[in-house]
C-alpha positions as CSV (number, residue, x, y, z in Angstrom):
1,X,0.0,0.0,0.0
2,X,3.0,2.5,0.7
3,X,4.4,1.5,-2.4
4,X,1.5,2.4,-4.3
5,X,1.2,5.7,-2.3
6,X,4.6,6.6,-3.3
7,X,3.9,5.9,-7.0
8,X,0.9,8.4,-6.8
9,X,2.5,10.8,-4.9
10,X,5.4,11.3,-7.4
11,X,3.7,10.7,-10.9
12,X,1.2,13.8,-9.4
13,X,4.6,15.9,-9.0
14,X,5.7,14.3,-12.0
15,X,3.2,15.6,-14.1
16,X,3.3,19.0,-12.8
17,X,6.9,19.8,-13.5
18,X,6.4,18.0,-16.5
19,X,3.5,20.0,-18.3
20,X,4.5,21.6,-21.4
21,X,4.6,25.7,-20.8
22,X,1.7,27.9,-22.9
23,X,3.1,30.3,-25.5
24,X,2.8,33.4,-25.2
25,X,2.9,36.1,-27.9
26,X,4.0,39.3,-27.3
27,X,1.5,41.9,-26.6
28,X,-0.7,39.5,-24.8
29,X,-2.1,39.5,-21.4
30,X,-2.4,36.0,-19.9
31,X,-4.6,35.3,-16.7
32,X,-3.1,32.9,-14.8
33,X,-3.2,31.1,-11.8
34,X,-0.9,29.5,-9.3
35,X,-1.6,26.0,-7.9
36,X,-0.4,23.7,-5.0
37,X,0.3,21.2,-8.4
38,X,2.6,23.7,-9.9
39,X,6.4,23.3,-10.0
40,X,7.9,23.8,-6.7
41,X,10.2,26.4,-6.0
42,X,13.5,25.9,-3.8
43,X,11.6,28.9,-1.3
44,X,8.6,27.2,-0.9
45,X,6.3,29.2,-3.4
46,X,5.4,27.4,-7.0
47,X,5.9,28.5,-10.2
48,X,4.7,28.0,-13.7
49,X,6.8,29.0,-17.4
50,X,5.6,30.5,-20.9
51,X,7.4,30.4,-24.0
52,X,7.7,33.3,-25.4
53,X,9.2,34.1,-29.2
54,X,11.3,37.5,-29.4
55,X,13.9,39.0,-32.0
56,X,17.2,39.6,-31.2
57,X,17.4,43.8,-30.0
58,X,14.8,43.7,-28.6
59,X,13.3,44.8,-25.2
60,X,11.7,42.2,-23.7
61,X,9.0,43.5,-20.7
62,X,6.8,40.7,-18.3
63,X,4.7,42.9,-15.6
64,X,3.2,40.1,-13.4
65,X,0.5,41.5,-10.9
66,X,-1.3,39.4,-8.3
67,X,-3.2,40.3,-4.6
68,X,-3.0,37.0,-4.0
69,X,1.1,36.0,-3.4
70,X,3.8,37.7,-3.2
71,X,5.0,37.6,-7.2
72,X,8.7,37.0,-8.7
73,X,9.5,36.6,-12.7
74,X,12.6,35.4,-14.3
75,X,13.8,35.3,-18.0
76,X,15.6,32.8,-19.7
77,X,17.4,33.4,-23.0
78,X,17.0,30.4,-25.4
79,X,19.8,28.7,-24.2
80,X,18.4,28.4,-20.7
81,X,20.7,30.8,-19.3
82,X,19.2,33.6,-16.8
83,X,18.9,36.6,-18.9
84,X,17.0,38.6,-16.1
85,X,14.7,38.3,-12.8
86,X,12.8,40.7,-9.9
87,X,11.3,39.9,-7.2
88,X,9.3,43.7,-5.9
89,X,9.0,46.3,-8.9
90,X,9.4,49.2,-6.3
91,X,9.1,49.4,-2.0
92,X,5.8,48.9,-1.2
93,X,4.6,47.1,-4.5
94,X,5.5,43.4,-4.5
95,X,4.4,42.8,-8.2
96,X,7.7,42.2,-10.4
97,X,8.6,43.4,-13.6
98,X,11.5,42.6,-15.4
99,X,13.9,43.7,-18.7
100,X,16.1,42.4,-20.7
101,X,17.8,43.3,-23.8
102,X,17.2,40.1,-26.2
103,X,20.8,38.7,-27.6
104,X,19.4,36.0,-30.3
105,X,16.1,34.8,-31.7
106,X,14.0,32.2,-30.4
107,X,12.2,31.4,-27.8
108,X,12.6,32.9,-24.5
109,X,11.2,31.2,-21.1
110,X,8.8,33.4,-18.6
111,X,8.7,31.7,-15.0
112,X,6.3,33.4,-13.2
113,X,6.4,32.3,-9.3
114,X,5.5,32.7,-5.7
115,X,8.1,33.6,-3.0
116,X,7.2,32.0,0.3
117,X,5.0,29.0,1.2
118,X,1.4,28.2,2.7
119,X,-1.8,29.7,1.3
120,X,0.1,33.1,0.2
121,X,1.8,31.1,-2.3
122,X,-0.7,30.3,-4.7
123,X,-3.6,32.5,-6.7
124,X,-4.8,34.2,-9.6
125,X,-2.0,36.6,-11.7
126,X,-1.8,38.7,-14.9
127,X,0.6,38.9,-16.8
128,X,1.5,41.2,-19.5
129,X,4.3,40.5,-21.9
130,X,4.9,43.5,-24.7
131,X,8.6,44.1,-26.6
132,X,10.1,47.2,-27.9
133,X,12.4,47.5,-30.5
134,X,14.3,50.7,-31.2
């Protein structure tokens, strides 16, 4: 019985880390939501990724805005490397927004997470994704 427990128990976290991120195009605004089934996050919040296609030179912009959790977003280039990340967009305002300069074409990654654990770390978010190019 255990053993079958233990089975459940990590094909359900499994499945959540494994689900294939929604694409995002630029200039859309997504209404999200964090879940306990989400992909855990080293802090104890969750998190959840969009792909998102951008040109090189340009300036890539995710706002993320929730009441419910405490909000962080990270970049990744194509690669998978950490092309940028916030946690608090100014004092007082713990909705993040972050920039970064694209390097290449392709397909970027948009993690949008939680910081912190319990029932603060999930909820409803929007997120805004737009690009400027000079």
């Amino acid at each position: 019985m255990r053993r079958l427990a233990l089975v459940l128990a990590l094909s359900a976290f499994a499945g959540s880390t494994l689900a294939a991120p929604e694409t995002v195009r630029i200039g859309q605004t997504v209404q999200g939501e964090l879940t306990t089934t989400d992909a855990p996050r080293d802090d104890g919040g969750v998190s959840k990724d969009y792909k998102v296609e951008a040109k090189s030179g340009q300036f890539l912009i995710v706002s993320v805005n929730s009441e419910d959790f405490d909000g962080h977003v990270t970049i990744y280039n194509p690669d998978r490397s950490k092309a940028a990340e916030n946690d608090d967009r100014a004092d007082g305002n713990l909705n993040p927004l972050a920039v970064v300069e694209t390097s290449q074409d392709g397909v970027y990654t948009v993690r949008v997470g939680s910081l912190g654990g319990g029932d603060r770390s999930t909820g409803r978010f929007t997120m805004k994704v737009v690009a400027f190019s000079e």
